[in-house]
C-alpha positions as CSV (number, residue, x, y, z in Angstrom):
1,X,8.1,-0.1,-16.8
2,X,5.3,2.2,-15.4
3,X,5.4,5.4,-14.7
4,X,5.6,6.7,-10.7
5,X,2.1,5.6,-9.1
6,X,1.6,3.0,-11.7
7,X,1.3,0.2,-8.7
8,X,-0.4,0.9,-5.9
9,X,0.6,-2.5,-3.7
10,X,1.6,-2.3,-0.6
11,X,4.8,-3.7,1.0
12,X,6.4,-4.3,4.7
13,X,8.9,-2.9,6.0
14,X,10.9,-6.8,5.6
15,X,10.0,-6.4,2.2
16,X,11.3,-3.0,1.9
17,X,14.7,-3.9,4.2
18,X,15.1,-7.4,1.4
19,X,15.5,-5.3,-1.4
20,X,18.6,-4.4,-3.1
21,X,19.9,-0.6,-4.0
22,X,19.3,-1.0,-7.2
23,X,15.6,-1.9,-6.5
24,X,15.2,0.2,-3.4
25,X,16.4,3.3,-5.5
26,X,14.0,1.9,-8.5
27,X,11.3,1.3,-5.6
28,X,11.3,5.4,-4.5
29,X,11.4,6.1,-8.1
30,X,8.5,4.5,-9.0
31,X,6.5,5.8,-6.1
32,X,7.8,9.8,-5.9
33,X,5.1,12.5,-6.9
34,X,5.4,14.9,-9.7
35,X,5.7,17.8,-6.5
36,X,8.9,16.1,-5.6
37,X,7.6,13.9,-2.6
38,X,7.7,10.7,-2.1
39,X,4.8,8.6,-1.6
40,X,6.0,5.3,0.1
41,X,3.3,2.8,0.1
42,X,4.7,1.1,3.6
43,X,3.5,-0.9,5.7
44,X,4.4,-2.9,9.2
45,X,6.7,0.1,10.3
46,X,6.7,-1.7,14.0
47,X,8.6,-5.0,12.9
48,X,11.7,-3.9,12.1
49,X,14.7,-4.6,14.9
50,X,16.5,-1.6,16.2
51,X,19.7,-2.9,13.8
52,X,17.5,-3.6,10.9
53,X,15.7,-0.1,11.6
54,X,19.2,2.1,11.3
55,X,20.2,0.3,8.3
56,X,16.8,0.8,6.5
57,X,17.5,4.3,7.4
58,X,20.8,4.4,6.0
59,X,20.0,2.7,2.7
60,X,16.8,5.5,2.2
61,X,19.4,8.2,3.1
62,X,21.6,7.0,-0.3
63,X,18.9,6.2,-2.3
64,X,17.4,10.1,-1.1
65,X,20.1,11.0,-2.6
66,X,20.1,9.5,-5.8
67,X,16.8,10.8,-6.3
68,X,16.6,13.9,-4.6
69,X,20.1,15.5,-6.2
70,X,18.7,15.5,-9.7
71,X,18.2,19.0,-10.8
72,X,15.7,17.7,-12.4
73,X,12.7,16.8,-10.3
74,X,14.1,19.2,-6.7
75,X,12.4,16.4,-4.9
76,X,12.1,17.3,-1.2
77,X,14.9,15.2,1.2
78,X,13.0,12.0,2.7
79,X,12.5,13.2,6.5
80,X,14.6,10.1,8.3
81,X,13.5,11.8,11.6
82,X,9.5,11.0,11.1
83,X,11.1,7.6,9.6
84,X,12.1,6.6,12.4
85,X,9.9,7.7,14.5
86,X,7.3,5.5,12.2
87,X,9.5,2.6,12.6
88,X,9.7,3.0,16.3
89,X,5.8,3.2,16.6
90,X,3.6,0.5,17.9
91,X,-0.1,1.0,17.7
92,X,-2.9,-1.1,19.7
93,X,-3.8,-3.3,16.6
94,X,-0.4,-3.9,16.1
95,X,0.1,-2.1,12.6
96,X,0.3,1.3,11.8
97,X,-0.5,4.2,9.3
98,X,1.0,4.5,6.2
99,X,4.3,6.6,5.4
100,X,1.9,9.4,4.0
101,X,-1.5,9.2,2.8
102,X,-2.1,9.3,-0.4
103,X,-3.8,12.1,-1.6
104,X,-7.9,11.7,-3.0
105,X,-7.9,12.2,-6.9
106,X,-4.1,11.9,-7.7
107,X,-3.8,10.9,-11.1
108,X,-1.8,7.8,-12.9
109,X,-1.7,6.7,-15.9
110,X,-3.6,4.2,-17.1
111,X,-1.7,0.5,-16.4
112,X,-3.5,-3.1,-16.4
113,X,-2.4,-6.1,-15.0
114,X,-1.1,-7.7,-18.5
115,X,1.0,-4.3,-18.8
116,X,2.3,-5.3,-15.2
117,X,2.8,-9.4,-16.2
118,X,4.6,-8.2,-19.4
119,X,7.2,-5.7,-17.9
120,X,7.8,-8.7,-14.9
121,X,8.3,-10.7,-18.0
122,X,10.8,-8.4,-19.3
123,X,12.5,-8.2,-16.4
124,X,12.9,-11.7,-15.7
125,X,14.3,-12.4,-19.3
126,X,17.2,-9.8,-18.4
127,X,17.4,-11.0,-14.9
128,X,17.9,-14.9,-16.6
129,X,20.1,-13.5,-19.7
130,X,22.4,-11.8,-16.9
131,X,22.6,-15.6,-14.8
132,X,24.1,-17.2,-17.8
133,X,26.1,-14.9,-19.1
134,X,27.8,-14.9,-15.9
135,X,28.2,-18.7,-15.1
136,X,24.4,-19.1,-13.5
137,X,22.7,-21.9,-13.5
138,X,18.6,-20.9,-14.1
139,X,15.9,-22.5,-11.7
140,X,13.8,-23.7,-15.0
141,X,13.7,-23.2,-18.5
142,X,13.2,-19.8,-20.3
143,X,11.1,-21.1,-22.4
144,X,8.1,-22.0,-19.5
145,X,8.3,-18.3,-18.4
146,X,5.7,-17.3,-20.0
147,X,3.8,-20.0,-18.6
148,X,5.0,-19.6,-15.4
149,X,4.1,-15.8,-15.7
150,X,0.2,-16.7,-16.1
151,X,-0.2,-19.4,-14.1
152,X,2.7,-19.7,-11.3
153,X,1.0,-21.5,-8.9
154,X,0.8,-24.7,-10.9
155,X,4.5,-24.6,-11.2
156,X,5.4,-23.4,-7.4
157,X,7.3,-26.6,-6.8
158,X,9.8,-26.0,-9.2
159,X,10.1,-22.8,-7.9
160,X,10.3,-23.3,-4.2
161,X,13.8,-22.6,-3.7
162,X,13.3,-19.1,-4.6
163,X,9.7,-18.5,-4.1
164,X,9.6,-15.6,-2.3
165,X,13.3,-15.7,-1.0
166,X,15.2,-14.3,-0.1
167,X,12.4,-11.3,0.9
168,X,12.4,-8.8,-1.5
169,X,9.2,-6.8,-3.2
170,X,8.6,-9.1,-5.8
171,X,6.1,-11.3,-6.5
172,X,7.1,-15.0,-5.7
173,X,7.7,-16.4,-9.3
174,X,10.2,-13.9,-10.0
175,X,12.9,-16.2,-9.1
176,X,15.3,-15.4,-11.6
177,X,16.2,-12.2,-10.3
178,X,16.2,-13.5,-6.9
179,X,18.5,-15.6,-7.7
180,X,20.7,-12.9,-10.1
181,X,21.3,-11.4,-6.7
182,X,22.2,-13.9,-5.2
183,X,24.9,-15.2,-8.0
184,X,26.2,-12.0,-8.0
185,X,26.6,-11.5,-3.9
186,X,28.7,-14.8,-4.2
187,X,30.7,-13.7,-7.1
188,X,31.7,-10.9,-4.6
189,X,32.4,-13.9,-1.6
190,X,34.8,-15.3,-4.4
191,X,36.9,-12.0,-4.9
192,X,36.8,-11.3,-1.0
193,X,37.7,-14.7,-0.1
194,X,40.5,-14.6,-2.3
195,X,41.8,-11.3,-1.2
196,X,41.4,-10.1,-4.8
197,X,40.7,-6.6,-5.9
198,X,37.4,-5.8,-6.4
199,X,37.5,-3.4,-9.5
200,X,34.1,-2.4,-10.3
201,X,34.3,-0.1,-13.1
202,X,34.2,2.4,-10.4
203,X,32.0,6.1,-10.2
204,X,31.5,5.8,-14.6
205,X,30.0,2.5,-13.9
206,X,27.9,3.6,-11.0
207,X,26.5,5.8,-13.0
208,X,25.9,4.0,-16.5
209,X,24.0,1.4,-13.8
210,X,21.8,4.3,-12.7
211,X,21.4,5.6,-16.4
212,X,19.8,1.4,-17.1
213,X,17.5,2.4,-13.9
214,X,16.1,5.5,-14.8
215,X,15.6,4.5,-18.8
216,X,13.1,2.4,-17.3
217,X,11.2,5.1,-16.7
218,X,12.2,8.3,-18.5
219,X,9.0,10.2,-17.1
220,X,10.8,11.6,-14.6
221,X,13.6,13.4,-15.7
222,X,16.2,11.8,-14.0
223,X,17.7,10.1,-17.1
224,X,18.3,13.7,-19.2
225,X,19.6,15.1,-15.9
226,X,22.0,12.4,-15.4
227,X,23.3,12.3,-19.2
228,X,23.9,16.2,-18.8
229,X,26.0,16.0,-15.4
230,X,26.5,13.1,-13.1
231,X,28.0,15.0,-10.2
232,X,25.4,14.5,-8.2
233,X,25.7,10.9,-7.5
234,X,29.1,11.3,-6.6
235,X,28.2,10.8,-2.7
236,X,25.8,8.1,-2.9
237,X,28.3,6.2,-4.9
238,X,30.7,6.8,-2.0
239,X,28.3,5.8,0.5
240,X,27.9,2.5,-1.6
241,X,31.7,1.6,-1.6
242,X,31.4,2.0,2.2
243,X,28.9,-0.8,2.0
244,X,31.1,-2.5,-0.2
245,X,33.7,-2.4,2.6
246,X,31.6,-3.8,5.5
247,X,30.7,-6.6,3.1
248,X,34.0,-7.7,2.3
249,X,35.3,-7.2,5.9
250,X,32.2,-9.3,7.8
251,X,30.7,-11.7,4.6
252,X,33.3,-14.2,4.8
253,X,34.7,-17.1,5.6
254,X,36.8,-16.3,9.4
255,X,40.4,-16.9,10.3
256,X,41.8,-17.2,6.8
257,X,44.9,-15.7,6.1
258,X,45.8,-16.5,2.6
259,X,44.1,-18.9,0.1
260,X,45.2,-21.9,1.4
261,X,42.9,-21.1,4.5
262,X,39.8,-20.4,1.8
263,X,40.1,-23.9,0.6
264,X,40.1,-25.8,3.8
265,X,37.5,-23.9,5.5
266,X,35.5,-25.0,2.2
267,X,35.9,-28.4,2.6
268,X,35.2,-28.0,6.2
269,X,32.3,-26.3,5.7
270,X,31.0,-28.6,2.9
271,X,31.7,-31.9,4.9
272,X,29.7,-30.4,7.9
273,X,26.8,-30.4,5.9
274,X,27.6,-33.7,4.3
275,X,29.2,-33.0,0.9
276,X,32.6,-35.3,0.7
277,X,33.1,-35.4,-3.1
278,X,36.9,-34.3,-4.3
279,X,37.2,-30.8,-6.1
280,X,40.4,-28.1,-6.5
281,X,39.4,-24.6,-6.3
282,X,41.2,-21.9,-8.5
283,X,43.1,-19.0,-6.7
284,X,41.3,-17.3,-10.0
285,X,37.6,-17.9,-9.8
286,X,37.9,-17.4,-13.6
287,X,40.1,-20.1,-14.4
288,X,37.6,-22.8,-12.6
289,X,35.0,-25.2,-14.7
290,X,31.6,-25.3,-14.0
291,X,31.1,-27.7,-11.7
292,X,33.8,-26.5,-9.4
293,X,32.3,-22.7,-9.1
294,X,29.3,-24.4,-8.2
295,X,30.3,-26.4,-5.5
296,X,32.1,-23.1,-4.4
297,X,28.1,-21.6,-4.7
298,X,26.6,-24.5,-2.8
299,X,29.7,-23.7,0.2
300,X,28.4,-19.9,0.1
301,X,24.9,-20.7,0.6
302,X,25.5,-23.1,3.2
303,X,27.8,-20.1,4.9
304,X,23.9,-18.6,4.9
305,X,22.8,-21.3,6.4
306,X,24.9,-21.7,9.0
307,X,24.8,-17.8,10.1
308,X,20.7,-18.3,10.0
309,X,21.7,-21.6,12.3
310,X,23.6,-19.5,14.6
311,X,21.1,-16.7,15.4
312,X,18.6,-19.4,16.2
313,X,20.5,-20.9,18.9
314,X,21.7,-17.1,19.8
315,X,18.4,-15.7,20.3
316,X,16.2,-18.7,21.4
317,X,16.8,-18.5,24.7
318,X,16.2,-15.0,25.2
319,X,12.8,-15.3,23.4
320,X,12.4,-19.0,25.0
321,X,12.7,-16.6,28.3
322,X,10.5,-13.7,27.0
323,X,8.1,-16.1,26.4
324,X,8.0,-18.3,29.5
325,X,7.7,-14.7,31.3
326,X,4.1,-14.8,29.5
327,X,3.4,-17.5,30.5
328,X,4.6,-17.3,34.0
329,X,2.2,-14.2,34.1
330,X,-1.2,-16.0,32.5
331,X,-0.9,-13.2,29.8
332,X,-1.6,-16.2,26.6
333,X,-5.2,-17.4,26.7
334,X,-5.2,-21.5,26.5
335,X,-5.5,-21.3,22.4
336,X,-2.7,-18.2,22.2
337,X,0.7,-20.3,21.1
338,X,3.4,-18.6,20.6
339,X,2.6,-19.1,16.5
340,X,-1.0,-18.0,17.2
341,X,0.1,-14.7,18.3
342,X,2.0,-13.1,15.3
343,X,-0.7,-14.4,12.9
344,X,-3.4,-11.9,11.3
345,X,-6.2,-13.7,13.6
346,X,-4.8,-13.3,16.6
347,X,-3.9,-9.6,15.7
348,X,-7.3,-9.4,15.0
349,X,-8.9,-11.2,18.1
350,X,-6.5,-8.5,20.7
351,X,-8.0,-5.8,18.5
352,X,-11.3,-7.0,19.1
353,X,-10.7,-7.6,22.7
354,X,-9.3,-4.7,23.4
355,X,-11.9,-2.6,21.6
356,X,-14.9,-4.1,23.5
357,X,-13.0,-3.2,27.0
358,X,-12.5,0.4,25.7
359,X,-16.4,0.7,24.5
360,X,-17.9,-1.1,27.6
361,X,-15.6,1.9,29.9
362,X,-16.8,4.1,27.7
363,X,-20.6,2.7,28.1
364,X,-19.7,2.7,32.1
365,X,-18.5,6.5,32.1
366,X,-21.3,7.5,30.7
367,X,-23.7,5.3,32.7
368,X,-22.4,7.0,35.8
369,X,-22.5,10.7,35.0
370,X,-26.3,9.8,33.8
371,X,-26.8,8.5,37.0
372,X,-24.8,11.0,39.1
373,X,-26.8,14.0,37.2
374,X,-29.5,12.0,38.2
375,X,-29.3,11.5,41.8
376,X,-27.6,14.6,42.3
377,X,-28.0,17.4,39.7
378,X,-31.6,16.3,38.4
379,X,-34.3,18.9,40.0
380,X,-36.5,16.1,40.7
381,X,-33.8,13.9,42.4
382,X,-35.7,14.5,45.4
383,X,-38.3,12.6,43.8
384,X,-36.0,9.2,44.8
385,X,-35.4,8.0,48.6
386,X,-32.0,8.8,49.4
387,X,-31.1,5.7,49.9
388,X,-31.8,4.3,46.7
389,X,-30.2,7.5,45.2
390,X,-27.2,6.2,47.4
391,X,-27.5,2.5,46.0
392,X,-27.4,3.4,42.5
393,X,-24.4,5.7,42.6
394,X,-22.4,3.0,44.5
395,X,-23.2,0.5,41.5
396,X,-22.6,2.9,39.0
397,X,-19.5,3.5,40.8
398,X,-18.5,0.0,41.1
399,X,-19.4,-1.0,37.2
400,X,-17.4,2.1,36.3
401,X,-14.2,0.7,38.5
402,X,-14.8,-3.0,37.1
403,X,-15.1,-1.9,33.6
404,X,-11.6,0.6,34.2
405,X,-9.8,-2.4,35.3
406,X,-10.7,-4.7,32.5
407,X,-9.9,-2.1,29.9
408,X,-6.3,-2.1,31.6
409,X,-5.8,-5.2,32.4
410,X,-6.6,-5.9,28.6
411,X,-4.8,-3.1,27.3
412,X,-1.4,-4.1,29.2
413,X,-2.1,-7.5,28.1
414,X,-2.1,-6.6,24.6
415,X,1.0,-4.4,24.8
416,X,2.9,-7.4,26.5
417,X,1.8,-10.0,23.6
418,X,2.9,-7.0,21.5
419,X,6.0,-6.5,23.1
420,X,6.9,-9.8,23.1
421,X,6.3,-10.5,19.2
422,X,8.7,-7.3,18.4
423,X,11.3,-8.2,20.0
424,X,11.3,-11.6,19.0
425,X,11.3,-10.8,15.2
426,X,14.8,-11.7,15.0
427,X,14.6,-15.0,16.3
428,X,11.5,-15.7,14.2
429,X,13.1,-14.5,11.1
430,X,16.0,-16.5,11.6
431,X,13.9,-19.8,11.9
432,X,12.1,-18.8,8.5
433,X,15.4,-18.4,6.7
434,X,16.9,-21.0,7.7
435,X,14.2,-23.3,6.9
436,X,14.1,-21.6,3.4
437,X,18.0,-21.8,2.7
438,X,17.9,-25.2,3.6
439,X,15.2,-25.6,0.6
440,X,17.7,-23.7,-1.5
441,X,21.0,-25.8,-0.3
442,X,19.6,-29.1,-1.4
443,X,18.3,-27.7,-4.3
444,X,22.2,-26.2,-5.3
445,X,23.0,-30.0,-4.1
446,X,20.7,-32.0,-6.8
447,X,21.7,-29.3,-9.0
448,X,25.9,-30.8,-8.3
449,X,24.8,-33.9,-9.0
């Protein structure tokens, strides 16, 4: 792994919101300055739903403390306040600055794009290792990684079901720790649906996880620090067992009061969607075969589904209504879809139009205080019959107004389009993933068969 400003790529804020802890806190790492600061290369601040904005700032408020605690590197705290005021912003061309600039002649060490390819290499091999040895089944074979690594495009089929989701940072054909993540958030579903306890290993293992992260990159400090006295974590590690708690309260299956309930909701749940075949789930997920835990998987994911499902049909009409408002108001041009509109183009196009109305004001201003110095200021004004003097004041005058009103009328335009598309992410969002995690489902399904 590279050292902190080893990549200089740029993510969104969806991207950023996708990751897990464990990545988010290797995320910061990777991108905090040797003065302590972090250097967050963000982007899209303005897409992120009021919900999905306070949980981002939560999750940066534990990882700031991981990384800030460490005697080692007195990093500065993250400032949640400009954070969300970031988040909150919306700019005319629909995108704004980045969380800080990044300062002119900063120096990184050296790091190529094989050094890059190799350590994504490395990391998938653990990521695939770590499926299997807990009961995984891997998208493809180990041995096309390397393959895949150099030419992932030719093999994008294969990896559709986790090509790019769910959202994270990565790149898409690193599907094997997508789908790590995954395994291991139904392993949890499992435990909780069961009522089990969910013994973790608890604050020592918390922190040997944290020593694997920060051996990755032992630049920094953090590692030494950490072996020395691990105190410091205690409160993020608390913050992350209240986590914990929301997700076994809310990610499950409802109404089930014992693990009789589990099962029939299962089948329920799996005949909904089409799967009738007979299986007997273990009250211990241990004690199960193969095929059985993943039929259990394939009922989890379509629990995805089916949440994704219902926020469609919870949020279209509200952005059905949104949009018919537009339209109602003859804010869309005839080409301006409701796709067309969150696309770069379109983004573009507003910019564009809304630039031109702000220079031709601009022009217009300044075309009537030349005239107005002229016909009134101008020692040889007399020079001009007054009424012409008159005349060319009044059109000044009225290309001034004309060219006001179009810059408005374009501006409020653009801010409705914009306004629209924000708070319609949700509703977008959902459509995308449940499209994808209906990819994934019948993949888990062939996969049963």
């Amino acid at each position: 792994m590279a050292g902190a400003g080893a990549t200089t790529e740029t993510l969104s804020v969806h991207e950023i919101a996708a990751l897990t802890d464990a990545q988010l806190a290797q995320f910061m790492l990777k991108h905090r300055r040797r003065d302590g600061d972090f250097d967050l290369p963000i982007d899209g601040w303005d897409k992120l739903s009021t919900h999905d904005r306070k949980l981002l700032a939560e999750r940066l408020k534990l990882q700031e403390q991981i990384l800030s605690q460490s005697p080692a590197t007195q990093s500065r705290p993250l400032n949640l306040d400009q954070l969300d005021a970031r988040l909150r912003q919306v700019s005319y061309s629909d995108t704004v600055p980045q969380f800080q600039k990044r300062r002119p002649g900063r120096v990184t060490p050296p790091y190529s794009k094989e050094d890059e390819r190799r350590d994504q290499v490395d990391n998938e091999t653990e990521a695939y290792n770590d499926l299997v040895g807990h009961g995984g089944r891997p998208l493809y074979p180990i041995s096309l990684l390397e393959h895949v690594s150099r030419d992932f495009n030719k093999y994008r089929e294969i990896l559709r079901p986790f090509w790019s989701y769910p959202r994270d940072h990565q790149t898409p054909w690193l599907v094997f720790q997508r789908q790590l993540n995954r395994w291991q958030s139904f392993r949890k579903w499992q435990i909780d649906n069961r009522g089990l306890e969910d013994y973790d290993g608890g604050f020592p293992a918390f922190v040997e996880m944290m020593k694997r992260l920060y051996a990755k990159d032992k630049s920094t400090g953090e590692l030494a620090q950490l072996e020395a006295d691990s105190s410091w974590l205690k409160s993020a590690w608390l913050e992350e067992r209240r986590a914990r708690r929301w997700q076994r309260r809310w990610q499950r299956e409802r109404g089930c009061a014992d693990f009789s309930d589990y099962v029939n909701a299962v089948r329920r749940r799996l005949a909904r969607h089409g799967f009738t075949r007979p299986f007997q789930l273990k009250e211990d997920p241990e004690q199960q075969d193969g095929l059985t835990t993943w039929i259990e998987y394939l009922c989890f994911e379509y629990w995805w589904l089916d949440r994704h499902k219902d926020s469609i049909k919870r949020l279209e009409p509200d952005h059905d209504r949104r949009w018919q408002e537009l339209v109602d108001l003859k804010v869309p041009k005839p080409h301006e879809t409701k796709e067309f509109i969150r696309t770069t183009p379109s983004s573009i196009e507003r910019g564009r139009e809304r630039d031109q109305a702000w220079e031709a004001r601009q022009a217009a201003a300044a075309e009537a205080r030349r005239i107005y110095s002229l016909t009134q200021e101008d020692p040889k004004r007399m020079s001009i019959p007054k009424e012409k003097r008159i005349r060319m004041i009044q059109v000044a005058n009225k290309t001034l107004v004309a060219a006001q009103q179009r810059y408005e009328s374009t501006r409020r335009r653009v801010e409705m389009v914009t306004t629209f598309i924000r708070a319609t992410f949700d509703y977008v969002d959902a459509k995308k993933d449940a499209a994808c995690h209906a990819v994934l489902a019948r993949w888990i399904w062939r996969e049963e068969q």
